[in-house]
N, CA and C atoms as a LAMMPS dump frame, in Angstrom:
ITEM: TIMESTEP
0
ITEM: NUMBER OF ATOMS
303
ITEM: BOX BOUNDS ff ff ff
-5.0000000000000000e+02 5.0000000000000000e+02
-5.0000000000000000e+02 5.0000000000000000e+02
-5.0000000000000000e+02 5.0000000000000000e+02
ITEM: ATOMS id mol type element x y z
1 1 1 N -258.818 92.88 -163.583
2 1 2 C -259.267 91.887 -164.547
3 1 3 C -260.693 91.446 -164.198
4 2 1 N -261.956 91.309 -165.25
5 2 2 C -262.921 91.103 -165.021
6 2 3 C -263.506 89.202 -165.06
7 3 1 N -263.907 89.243 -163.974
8 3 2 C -264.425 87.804 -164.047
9 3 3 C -265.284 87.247 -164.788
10 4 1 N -265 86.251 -165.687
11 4 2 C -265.916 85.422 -166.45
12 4 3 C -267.569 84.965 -166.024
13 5 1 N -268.521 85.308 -166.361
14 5 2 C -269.195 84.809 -165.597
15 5 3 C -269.667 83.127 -166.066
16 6 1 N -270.711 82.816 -165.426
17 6 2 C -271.03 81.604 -165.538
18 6 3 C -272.689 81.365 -165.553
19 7 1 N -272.787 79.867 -166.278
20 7 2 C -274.575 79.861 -166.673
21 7 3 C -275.088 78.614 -166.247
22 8 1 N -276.358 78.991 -165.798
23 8 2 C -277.266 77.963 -165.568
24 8 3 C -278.348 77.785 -166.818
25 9 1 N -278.389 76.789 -167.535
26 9 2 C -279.262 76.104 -168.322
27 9 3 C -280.674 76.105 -167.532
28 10 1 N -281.925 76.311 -167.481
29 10 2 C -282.995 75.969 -166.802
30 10 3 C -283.504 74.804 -167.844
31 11 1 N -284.185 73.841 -167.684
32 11 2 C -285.38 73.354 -169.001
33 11 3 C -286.039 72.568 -168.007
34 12 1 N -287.482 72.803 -168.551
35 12 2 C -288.641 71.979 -167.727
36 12 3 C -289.099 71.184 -168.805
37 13 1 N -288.721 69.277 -168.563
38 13 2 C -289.21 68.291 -169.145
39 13 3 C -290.646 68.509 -169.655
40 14 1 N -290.608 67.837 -170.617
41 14 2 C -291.867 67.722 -171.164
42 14 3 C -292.726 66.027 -170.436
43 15 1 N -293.667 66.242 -169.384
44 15 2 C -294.367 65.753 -169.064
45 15 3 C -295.63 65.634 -169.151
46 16 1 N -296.858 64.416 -169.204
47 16 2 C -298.011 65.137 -169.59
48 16 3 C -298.792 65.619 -167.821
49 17 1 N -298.11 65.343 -166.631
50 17 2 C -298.958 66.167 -165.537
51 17 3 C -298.689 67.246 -165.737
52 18 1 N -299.672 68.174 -165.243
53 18 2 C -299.362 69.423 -164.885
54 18 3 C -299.222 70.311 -165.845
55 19 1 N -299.26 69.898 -167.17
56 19 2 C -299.311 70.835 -168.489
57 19 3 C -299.238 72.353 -168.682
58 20 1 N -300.774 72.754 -167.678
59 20 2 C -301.098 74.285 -167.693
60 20 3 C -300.875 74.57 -167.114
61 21 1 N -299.755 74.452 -166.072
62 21 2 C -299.076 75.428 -164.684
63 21 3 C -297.693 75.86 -164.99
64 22 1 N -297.485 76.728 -164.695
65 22 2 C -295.755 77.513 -165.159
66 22 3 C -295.008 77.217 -164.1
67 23 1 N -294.463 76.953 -163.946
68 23 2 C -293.03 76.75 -162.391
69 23 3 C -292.416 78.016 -162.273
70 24 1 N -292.431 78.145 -161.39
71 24 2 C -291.422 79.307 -161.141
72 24 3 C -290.034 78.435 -160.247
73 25 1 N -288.759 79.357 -160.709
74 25 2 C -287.669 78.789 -160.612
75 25 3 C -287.038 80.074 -159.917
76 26 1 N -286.162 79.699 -158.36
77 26 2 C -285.481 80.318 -157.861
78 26 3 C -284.234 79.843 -157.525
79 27 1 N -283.206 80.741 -157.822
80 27 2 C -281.7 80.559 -157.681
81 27 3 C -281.452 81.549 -156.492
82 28 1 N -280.847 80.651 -155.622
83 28 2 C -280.325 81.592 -154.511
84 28 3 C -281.325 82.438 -153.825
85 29 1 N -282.614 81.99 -154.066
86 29 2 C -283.693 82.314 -153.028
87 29 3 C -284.269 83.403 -154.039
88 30 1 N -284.227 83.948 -155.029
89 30 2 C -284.538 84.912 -155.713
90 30 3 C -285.441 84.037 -156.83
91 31 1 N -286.677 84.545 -157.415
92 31 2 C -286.882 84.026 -158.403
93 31 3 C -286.676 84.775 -159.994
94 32 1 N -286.182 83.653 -160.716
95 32 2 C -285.129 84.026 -161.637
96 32 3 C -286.389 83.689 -163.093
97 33 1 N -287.022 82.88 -163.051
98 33 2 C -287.665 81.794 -164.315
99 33 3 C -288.681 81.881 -164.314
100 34 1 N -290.163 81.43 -165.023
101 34 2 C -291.437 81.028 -164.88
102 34 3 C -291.359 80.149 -166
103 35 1 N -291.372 78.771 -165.801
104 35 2 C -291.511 77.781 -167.183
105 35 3 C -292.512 77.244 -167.754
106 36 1 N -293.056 77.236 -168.6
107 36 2 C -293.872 76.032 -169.222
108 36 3 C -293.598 74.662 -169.767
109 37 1 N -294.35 74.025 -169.832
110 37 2 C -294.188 73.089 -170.495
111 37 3 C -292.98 73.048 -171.756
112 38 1 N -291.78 72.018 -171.214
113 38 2 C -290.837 72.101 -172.476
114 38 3 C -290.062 73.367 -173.095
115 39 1 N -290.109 74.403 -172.035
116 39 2 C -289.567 75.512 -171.882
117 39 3 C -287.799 75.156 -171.373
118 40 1 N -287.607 76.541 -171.865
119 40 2 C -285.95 76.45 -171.32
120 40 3 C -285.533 78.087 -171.323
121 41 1 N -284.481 78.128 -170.318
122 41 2 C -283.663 79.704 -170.338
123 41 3 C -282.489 79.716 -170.103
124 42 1 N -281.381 80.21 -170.101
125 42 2 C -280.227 80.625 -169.418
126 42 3 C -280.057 81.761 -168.692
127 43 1 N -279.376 81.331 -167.468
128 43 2 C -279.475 82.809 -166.652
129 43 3 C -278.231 82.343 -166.543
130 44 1 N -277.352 84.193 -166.47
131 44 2 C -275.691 84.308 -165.98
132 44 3 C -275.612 84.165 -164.885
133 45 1 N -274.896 83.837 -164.251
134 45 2 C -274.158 84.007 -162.596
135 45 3 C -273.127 84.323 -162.451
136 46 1 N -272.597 84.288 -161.099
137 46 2 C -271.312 84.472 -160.927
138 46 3 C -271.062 83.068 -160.807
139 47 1 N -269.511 83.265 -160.807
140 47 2 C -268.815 81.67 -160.635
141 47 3 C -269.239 81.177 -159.665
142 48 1 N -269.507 79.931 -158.7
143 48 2 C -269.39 79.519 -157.565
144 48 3 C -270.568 78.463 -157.265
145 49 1 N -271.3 78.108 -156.035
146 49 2 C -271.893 77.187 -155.632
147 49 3 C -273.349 78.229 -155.701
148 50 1 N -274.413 77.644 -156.269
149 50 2 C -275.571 78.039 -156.01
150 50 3 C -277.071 77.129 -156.114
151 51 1 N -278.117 77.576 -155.293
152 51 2 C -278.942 76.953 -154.75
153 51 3 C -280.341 76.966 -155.965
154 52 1 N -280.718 75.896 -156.362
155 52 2 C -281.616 76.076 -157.357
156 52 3 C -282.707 75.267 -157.033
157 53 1 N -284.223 76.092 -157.067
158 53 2 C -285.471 75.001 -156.243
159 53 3 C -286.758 75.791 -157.298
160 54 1 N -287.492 74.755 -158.083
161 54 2 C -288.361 74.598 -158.73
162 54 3 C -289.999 75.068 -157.419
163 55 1 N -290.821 75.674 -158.082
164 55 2 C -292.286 75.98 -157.341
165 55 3 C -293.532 76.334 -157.957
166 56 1 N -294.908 75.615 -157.483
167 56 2 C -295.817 75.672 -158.238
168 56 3 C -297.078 75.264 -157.483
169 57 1 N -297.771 76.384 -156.931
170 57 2 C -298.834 75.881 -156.242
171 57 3 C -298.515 75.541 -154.732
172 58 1 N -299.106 74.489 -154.171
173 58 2 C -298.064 74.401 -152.901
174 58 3 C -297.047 73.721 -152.364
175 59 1 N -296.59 72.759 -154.237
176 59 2 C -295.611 72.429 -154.682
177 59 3 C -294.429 72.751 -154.832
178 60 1 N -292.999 72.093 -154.234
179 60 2 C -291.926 72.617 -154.6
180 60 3 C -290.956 71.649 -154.88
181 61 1 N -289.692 71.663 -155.285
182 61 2 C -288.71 71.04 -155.026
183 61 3 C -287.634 71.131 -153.764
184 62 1 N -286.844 70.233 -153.077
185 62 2 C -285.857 70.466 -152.292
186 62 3 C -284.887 71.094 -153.145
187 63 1 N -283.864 71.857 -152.246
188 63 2 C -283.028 72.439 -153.166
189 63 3 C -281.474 72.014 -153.217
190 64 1 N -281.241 72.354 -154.889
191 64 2 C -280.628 71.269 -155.675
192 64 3 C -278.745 72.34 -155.66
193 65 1 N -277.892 71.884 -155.086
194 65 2 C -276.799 72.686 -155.315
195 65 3 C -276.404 72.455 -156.335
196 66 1 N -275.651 73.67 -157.523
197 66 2 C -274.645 73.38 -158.254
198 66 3 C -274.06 74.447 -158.306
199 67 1 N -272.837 73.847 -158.531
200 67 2 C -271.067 74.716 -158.74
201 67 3 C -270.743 74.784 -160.128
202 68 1 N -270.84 76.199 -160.462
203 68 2 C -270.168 76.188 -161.915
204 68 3 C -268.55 77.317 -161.58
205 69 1 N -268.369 76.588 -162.558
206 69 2 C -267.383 77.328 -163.142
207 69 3 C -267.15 78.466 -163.527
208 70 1 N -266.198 79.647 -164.013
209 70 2 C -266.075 80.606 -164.777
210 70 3 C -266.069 80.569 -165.956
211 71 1 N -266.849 80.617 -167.01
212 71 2 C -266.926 80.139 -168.461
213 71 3 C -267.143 78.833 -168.669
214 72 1 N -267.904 78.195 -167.708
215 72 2 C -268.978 76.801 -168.378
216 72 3 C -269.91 77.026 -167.266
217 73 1 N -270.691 76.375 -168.088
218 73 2 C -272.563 75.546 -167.712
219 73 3 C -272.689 74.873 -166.87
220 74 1 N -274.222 74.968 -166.494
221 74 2 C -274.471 73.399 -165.915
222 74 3 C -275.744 74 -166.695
223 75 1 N -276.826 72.773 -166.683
224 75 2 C -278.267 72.276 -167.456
225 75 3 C -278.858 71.716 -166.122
226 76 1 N -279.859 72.648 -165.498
227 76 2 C -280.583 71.88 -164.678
228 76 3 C -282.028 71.26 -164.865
229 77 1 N -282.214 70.225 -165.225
230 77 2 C -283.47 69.767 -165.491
231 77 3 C -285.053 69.593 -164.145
232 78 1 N -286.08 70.192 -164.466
233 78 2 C -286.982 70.241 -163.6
234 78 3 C -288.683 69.638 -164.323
235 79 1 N -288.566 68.538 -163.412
236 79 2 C -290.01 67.84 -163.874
237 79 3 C -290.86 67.405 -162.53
238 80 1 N -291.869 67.163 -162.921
239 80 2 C -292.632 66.527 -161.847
240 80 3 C -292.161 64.807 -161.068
241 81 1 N -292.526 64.229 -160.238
242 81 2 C -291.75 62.961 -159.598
243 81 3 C -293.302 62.344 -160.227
244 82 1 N -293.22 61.812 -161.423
245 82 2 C -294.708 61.179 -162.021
246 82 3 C -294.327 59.805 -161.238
247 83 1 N -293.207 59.533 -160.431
248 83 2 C -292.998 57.977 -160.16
249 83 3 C -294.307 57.886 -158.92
250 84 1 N -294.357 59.038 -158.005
251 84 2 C -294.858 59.101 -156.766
252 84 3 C -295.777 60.157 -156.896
253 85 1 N -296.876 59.836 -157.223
254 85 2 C -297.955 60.991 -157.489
255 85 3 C -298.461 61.545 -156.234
256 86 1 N -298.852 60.465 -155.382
257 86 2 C -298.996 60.83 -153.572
258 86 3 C -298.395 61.85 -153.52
259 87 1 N -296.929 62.289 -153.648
260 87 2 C -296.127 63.042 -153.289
261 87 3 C -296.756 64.51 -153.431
262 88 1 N -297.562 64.93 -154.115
263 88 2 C -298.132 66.03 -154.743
264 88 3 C -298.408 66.463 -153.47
265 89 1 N -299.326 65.637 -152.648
266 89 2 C -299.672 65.911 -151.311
267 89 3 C -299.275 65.494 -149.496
268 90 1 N -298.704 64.116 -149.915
269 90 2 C -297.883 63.565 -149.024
270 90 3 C -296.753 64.498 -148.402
271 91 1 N -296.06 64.54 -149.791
272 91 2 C -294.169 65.494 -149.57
273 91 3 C -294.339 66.515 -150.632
274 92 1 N -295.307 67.374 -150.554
275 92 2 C -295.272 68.331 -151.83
276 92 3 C -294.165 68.982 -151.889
277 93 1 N -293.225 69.244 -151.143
278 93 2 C -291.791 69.869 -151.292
279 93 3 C -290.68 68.886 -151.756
280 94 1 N -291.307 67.802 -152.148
281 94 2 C -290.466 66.699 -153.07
282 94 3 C -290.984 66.487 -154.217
283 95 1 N -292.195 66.911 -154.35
284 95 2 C -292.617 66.628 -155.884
285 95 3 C -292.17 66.965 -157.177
286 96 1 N -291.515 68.098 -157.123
287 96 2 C -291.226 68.782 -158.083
288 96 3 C -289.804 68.062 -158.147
289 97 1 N -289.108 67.921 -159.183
290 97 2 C -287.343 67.15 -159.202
291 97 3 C -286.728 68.246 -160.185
292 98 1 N -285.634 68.188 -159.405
293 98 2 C -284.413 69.36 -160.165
294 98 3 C -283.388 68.309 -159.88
295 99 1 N -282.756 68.135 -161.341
296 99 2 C -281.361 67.805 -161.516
297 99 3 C -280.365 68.399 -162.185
298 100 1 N -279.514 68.15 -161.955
299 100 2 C -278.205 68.512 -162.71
300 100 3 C -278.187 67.341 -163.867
301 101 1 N -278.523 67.832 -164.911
302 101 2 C -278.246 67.374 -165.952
303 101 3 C -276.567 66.825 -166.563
């Protein structure tokens, strides 16, 4: 019997920093995405726990776990931290935010 697979939603908020830079998006250490502005994709997976981290420049995100299911979603949302602009350079591996939507 063949296993259902399962999906990750990508979408990169529409923010006005950072406009003209594409993110690149890696799942499980692989890169899967390149987003723009207000962009979105779905990529299949297999069922289970996987590692999802936003990158751009010498910018990144920490990385964000999610567990899907066999035949459902998750929506991970990825924007800049406009709260903490320092961060760009302070914690540039925090700047970038990935959530589980």
């Amino acid at each position: 019997m063949e296993q259902q697979a399962a999906t990750i939603h990508l979408h990169r908020r529409l923010r006005p920093a950072q406009p003209l830079l594409i993110y690149t998006v890696d799942v499980d250490g692989l890169p899967v995405a390149e987003l723009a502005v207000a962009q979105s994709c779905s990529l299949q997976v297999a069922p289970g726990l996987h590692q999802v981290q936003a990158r751009v420049l010498w910018m990144s995100s920490l990385n964000l776990e999610v567990e899907v299911d066999a035949g459902t979603s998750v929506t991970v949302e990825i924007s800049p931290d406009m709260r903490h602009l320092w961060n760009m350079f302070a914690r540039p591996k925090k700047f970038l935010q990935v959530q589980a939507a």
